[in-house]
Backbone as JSON Lines, residues from 0, in Angstrom:
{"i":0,"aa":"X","n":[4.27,-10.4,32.69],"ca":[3.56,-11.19,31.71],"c":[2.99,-10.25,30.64]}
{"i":1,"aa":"X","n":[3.58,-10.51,29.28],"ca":[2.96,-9.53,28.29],"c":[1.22,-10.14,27.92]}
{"i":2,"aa":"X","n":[0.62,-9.21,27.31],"ca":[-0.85,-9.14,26.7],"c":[-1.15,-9.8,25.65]}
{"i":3,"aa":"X","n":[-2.02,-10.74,25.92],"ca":[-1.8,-11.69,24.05],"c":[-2.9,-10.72,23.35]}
{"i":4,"aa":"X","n":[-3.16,-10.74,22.44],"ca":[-4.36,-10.41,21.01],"c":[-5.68,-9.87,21.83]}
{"i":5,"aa":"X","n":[-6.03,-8.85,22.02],"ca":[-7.62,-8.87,22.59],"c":[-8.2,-8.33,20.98]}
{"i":6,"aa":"X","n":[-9.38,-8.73,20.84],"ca":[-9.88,-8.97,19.82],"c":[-10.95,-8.33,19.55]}
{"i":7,"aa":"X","n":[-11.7,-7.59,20.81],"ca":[-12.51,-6.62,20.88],"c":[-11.88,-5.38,20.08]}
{"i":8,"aa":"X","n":[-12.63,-4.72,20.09],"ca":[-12.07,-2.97,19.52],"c":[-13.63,-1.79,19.86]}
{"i":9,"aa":"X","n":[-12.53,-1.06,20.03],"ca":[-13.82,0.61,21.1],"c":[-14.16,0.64,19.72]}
{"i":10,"aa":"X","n":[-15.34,1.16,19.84],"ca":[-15.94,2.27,19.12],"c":[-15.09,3.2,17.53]}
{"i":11,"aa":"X","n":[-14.08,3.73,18.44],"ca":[-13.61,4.99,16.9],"c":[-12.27,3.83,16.37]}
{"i":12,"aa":"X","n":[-11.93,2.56,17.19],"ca":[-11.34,1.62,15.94],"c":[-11.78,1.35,15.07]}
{"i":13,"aa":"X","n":[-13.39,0.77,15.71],"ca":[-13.89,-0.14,14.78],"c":[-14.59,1.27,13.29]}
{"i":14,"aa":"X","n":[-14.5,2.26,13.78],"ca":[-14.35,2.89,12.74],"c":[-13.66,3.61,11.95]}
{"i":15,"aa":"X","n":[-12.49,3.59,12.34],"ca":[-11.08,3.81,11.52],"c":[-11.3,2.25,10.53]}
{"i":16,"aa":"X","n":[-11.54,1.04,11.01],"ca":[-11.63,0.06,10.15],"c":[-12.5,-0.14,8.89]}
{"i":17,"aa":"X","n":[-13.61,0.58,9.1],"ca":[-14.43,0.84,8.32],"c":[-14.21,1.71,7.16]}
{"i":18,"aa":"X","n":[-13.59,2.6,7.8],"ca":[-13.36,3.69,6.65],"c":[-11.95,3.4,5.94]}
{"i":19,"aa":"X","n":[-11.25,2.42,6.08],"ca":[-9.92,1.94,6.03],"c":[-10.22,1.25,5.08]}
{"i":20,"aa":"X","n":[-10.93,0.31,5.33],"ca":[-11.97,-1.22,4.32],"c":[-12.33,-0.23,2.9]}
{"i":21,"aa":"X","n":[-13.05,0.77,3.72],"ca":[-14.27,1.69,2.2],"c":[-13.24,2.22,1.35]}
{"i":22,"aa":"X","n":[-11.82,3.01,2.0],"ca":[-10.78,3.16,1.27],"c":[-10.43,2.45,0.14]}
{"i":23,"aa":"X","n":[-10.49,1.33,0.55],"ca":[-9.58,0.33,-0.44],"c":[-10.46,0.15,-1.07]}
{"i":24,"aa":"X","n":[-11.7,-0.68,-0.66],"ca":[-12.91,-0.77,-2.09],"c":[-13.09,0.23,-2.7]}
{"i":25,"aa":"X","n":[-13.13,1.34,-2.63],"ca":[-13.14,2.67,-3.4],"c":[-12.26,2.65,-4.77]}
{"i":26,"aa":"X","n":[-10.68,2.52,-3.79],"ca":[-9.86,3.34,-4.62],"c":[-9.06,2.44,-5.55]}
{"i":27,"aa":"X","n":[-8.96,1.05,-4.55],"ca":[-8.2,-0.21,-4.86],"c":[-6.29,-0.51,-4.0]}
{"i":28,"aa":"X","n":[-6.96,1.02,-3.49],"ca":[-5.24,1.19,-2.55],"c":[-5.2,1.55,-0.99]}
{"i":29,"aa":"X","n":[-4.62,0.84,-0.21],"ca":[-4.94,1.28,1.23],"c":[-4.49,2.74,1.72]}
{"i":30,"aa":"X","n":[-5.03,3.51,2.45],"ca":[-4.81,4.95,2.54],"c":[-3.73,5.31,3.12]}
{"i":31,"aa":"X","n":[-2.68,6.22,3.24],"ca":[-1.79,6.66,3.47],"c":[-2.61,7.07,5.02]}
{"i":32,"aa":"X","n":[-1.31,7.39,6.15],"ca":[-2.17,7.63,7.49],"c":[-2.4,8.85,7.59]}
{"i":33,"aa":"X","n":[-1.87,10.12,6.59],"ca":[-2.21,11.23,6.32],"c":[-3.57,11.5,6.21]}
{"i":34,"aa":"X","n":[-4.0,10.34,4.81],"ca":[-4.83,10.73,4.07],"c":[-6.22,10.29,5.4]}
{"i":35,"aa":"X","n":[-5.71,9.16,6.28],"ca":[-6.55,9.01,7.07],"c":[-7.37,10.04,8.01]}
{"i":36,"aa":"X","n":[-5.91,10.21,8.35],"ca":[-6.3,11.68,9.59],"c":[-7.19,12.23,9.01]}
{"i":37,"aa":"X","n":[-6.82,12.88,7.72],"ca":[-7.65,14.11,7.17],"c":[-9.26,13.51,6.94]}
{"i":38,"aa":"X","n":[-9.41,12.2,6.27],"ca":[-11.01,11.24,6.12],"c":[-11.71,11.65,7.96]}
{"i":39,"aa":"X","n":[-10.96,11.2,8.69],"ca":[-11.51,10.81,10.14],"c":[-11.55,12.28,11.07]}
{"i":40,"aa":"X","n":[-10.72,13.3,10.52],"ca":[-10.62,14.32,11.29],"c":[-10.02,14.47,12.82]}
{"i":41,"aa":"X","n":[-9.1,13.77,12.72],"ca":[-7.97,13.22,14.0],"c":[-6.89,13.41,13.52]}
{"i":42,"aa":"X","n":[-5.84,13.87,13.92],"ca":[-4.64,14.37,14.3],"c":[-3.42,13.15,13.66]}
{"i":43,"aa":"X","n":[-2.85,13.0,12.85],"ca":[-2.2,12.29,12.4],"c":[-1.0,10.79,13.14]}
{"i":44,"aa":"X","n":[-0.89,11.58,14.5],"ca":[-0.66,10.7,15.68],"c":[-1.49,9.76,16.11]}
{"i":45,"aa":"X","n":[-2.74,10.42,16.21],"ca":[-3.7,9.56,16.49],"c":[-4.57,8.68,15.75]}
{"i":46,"aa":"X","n":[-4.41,9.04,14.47],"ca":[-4.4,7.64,13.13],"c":[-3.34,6.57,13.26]}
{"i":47,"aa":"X","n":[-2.17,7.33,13.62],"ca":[-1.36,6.49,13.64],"c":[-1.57,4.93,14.84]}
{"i":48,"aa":"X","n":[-1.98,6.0,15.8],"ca":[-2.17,5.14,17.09],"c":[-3.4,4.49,17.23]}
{"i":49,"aa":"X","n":[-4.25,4.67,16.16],"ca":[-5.57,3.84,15.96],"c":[-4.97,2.4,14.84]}
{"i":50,"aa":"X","n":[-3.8,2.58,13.82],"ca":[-3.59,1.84,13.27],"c":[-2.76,0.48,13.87]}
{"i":51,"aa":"X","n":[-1.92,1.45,14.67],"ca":[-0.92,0.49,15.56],"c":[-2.12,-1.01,16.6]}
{"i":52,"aa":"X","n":[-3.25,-0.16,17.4],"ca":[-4.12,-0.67,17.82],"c":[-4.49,-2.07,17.13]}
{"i":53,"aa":"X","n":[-5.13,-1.49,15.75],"ca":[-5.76,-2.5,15.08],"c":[-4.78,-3.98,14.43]}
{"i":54,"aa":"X","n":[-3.86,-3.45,14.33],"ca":[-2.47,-4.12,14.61],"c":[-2.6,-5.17,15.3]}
{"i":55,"aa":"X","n":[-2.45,-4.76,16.62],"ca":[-2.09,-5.61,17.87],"c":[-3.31,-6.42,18.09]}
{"i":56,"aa":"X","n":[-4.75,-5.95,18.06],"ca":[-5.88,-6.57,17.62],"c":[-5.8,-7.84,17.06]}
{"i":57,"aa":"X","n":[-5.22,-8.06,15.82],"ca":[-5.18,-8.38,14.92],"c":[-6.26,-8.34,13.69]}
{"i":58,"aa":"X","n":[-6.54,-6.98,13.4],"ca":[-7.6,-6.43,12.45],"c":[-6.71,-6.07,11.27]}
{"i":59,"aa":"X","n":[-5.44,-5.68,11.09],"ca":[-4.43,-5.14,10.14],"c":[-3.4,-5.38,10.5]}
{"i":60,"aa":"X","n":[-2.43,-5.37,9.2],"ca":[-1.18,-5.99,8.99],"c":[-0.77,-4.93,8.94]}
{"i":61,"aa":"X","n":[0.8,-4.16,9.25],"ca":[1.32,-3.28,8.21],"c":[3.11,-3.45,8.0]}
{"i":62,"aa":"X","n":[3.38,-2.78,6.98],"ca":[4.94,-3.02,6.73],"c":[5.5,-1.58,7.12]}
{"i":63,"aa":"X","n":[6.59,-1.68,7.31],"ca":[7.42,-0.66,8.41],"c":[7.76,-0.29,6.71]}
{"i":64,"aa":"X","n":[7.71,1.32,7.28],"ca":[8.35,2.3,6.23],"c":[7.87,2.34,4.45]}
{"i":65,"aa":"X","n":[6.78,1.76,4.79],"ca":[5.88,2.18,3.37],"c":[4.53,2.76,3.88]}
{"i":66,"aa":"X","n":[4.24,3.75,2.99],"ca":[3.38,4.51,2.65],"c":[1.94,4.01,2.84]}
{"i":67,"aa":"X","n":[1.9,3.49,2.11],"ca":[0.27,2.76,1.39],"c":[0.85,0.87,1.95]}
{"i":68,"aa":"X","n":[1.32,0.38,3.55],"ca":[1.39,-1.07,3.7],"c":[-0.04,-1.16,4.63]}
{"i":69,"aa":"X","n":[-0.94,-0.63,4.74],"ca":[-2.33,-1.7,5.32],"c":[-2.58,-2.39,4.49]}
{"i":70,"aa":"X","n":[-2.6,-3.83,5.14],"ca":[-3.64,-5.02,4.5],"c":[-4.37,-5.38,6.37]}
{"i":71,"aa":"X","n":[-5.72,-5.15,4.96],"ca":[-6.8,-5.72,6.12],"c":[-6.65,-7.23,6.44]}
{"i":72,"aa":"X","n":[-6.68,-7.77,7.43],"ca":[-6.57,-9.3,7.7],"c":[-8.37,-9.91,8.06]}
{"i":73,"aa":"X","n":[-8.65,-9.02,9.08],"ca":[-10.15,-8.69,9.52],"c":[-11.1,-7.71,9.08]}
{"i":74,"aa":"X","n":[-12.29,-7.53,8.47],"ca":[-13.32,-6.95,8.24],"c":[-14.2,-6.84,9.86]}
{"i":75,"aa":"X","n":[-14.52,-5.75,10.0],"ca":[-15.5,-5.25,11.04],"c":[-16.79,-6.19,10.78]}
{"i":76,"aa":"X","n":[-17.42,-6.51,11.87],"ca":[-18.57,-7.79,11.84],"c":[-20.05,-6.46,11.94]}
């Protein structure tokens, strides 16, 4: 039996989301997962694997094989 949507999120999601959100109000463009790592100071895998998370969440959308595809769906409460 697969896992539907849990909707909770730890701690360093809900702040990858935050700083993801401040990204875009900032700049007007969602951050590259590079540019993330380097904001959050985590290892580029592990942006990655915080994004995938928020994903499955359903906190963010993203499109396969672009750069700059986060769209926020959810804002952190």
């Amino acid at each position: 039996m697969g896992k539907g949507k849990v909707s909770e999120i730890t701690d360093p999601q809900a702040n990858t989301l935050r700083v993801i959100c401040q990204i875009i109000d900032e700049k007007g463009l969602p951050p590259t997962v590079k540019e993330l790592s380097e904001v959050l100071g985590i290892s580029h895998a592990s942006a990655h694997e915080q994004i995938a998370q928020l994903v499955r969440k359903g906190y963010l959308k993203k499109e396969a094989r672009k750069a700059r595809s986060i769209v926020v769906i959810r804002r952190p409460e």
